[in-house]
Phi, psi and omega in degrees: 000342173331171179008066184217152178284017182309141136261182170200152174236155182226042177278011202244006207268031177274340177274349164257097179318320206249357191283135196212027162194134183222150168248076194237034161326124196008087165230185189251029182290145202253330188217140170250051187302080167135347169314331156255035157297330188294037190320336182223035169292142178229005155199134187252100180256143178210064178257152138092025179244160162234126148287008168057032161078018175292150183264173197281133155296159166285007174274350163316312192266008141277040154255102168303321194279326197326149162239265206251138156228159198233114146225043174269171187058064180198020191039048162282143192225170177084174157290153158290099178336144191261005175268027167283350186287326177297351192272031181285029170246022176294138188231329186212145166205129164214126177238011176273154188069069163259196155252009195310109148226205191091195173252171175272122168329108157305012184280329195307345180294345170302314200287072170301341174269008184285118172274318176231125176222132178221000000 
Protein backbone atom coordinates (compact mmCIF):
# COMPACT_ATOMS: atom_id res chain seq x y z
CA UNK A 1 0.00 0.00 0.00
CA UNK A 2 3.17 2.18 0.25
CA UNK A 3 3.17 5.34 -2.11
CA UNK A 4 -0.43 5.97 -2.37
CA UNK A 5 -2.68 8.46 -1.59
CA UNK A 6 -4.44 6.29 1.01
CA UNK A 7 -5.88 6.81 4.60
CA UNK A 8 -6.62 3.62 6.81
CA UNK A 9 -8.26 2.95 9.89
CA UNK A 10 -7.37 -0.05 11.47
CA UNK A 11 -9.92 -0.54 13.77
CA UNK A 12 -11.14 -3.75 12.31
CA UNK A 13 -7.21 -5.13 11.78
CA UNK A 14 -7.62 -7.71 14.78
CA UNK A 15 -9.50 -9.68 12.42
CA UNK A 16 -6.85 -10.47 10.08
CA UNK A 17 -5.13 -12.97 12.61
CA UNK A 18 -2.35 -13.80 10.57
CA UNK A 19 -1.28 -10.15 8.88
CA UNK A 20 2.55 -10.06 10.18
CA UNK A 21 3.80 -7.33 7.99
CA UNK A 22 1.98 -3.64 7.04
CA UNK A 23 3.65 -1.24 4.83
CA UNK A 24 2.17 2.37 4.89
CA UNK A 25 5.20 4.36 3.41
CA UNK A 26 4.31 7.74 2.03
CA UNK A 27 0.54 7.36 2.56
CA UNK A 28 -1.98 10.13 4.01
CA UNK A 29 -2.38 7.80 6.74
CA UNK A 30 -3.64 10.44 9.47
CA UNK A 31 -3.70 7.81 13.13
CA UNK A 32 -2.48 4.87 14.61
CA UNK A 33 -5.57 4.69 16.56
CA UNK A 34 -6.50 1.13 16.82
CA UNK A 35 -2.95 -0.49 15.78
CA UNK A 36 -3.14 -2.56 18.45
CA UNK A 37 -5.26 -4.66 17.55
CA UNK A 38 -2.70 -6.24 15.06
CA UNK A 39 -1.71 -9.14 17.85
CA UNK A 40 0.39 -10.57 15.29
CA UNK A 41 2.23 -8.09 13.33
CA UNK A 42 5.77 -8.50 13.29
CA UNK A 43 6.97 -5.52 11.31
CA UNK A 44 5.23 -2.14 11.11
CA UNK A 45 6.62 0.61 8.25
CA UNK A 46 4.96 4.22 8.89
CA UNK A 47 7.81 6.46 7.12
CA UNK A 48 7.53 9.34 5.13
CA UNK A 49 4.05 10.33 6.60
CA UNK A 50 2.33 13.18 8.56
CA UNK A 51 0.62 12.27 11.73
CA UNK A 52 0.42 16.12 12.35
CA UNK A 53 2.78 15.76 15.60
CA UNK A 54 0.48 12.75 17.30
CA UNK A 55 2.00 10.81 19.76
CA UNK A 56 2.72 7.24 19.54
CA UNK A 57 -0.59 5.21 21.43
CA UNK A 58 0.36 3.31 24.05
CA UNK A 59 -1.30 0.18 22.39
CA UNK A 60 1.65 0.07 19.65
CA UNK A 61 3.78 -1.26 22.74
CA UNK A 62 1.20 -4.62 23.14
CA UNK A 63 2.36 -5.64 19.98
CA UNK A 64 4.21 -8.68 21.51
CA UNK A 65 5.29 -10.13 18.73
CA UNK A 66 6.91 -6.84 17.14
CA UNK A 67 10.78 -7.29 15.70
CA UNK A 68 11.07 -3.75 13.43
CA UNK A 69 9.11 -0.71 13.82
CA UNK A 70 9.88 2.25 11.26
CA UNK A 71 8.43 5.46 11.76
CA UNK A 72 10.86 8.07 10.61
CA UNK A 73 10.15 11.09 8.85
CA UNK A 74 6.59 10.95 9.96
CA UNK A 75 5.60 13.88 12.14
CA UNK A 76 5.17 11.89 15.41
CA UNK A 77 5.23 14.39 18.94
CA UNK A 78 5.11 14.26 22.11
CA UNK A 79 7.80 11.49 24.48
CA UNK A 80 8.29 8.47 23.96
CA UNK A 81 6.53 6.53 26.05
CA UNK A 82 8.21 4.17 28.85
CA UNK A 83 5.94 1.59 27.78
CA UNK A 84 8.29 0.75 24.78
CA UNK A 85 10.29 -1.69 27.46
CA UNK A 86 6.98 -3.86 26.54
CA UNK A 87 8.20 -4.33 22.79
CA UNK A 88 10.77 -7.01 24.41
CA UNK A 89 10.96 -8.93 21.01
CA UNK A 90 12.07 -5.39 19.29
CA UNK A 91 15.19 -5.87 16.89
CA UNK A 92 15.04 -2.61 14.76
CA UNK A 93 13.39 0.64 15.85
CA UNK A 94 13.70 3.89 13.93
CA UNK A 95 12.39 7.08 14.52
CA UNK A 96 14.22 9.91 13.26
CA UNK A 97 13.41 12.93 12.04
CA UNK A 98 10.19 13.46 14.06
CA UNK A 99 9.06 15.67 16.77
CA UNK A 100 10.01 13.51 19.49
CA UNK A 101 11.52 15.55 22.73
CA UNK A 102 11.94 14.96 26.37
CA UNK A 103 14.40 11.72 27.14
CA UNK A 104 14.52 8.27 26.29
CA UNK A 105 12.82 6.38 28.45
CA UNK A 106 14.86 4.24 30.63
CA UNK A 107 12.65 1.07 29.91
CA UNK A 108 14.20 0.88 26.70
CA UNK A 109 16.86 -1.15 28.26
CA UNK A 110 14.01 -4.15 28.81
CA UNK A 111 14.64 -4.29 24.84
CA UNK A 112 17.41 -7.17 25.07
CA UNK A 113 17.09 -8.14 20.82
CA UNK A 114 17.46 -4.46 20.12
CA UNK A 115 20.22 -4.38 17.50
CA UNK A 116 19.31 -0.82 15.66
CA UNK A 117 17.90 2.43 17.48
CA UNK A 118 17.93 5.30 14.94
Amino acid sequence: LRNNQIDISFEQIGKASDLEYINLDSTKISSLAGIGQGRSLREIRIQNCDLEGAKLPDELFDLYYLDNLYLTSSNIGGQLSSHIGRLVNLKEFECAENKLNGQIPSEIGNLGKLTTLV
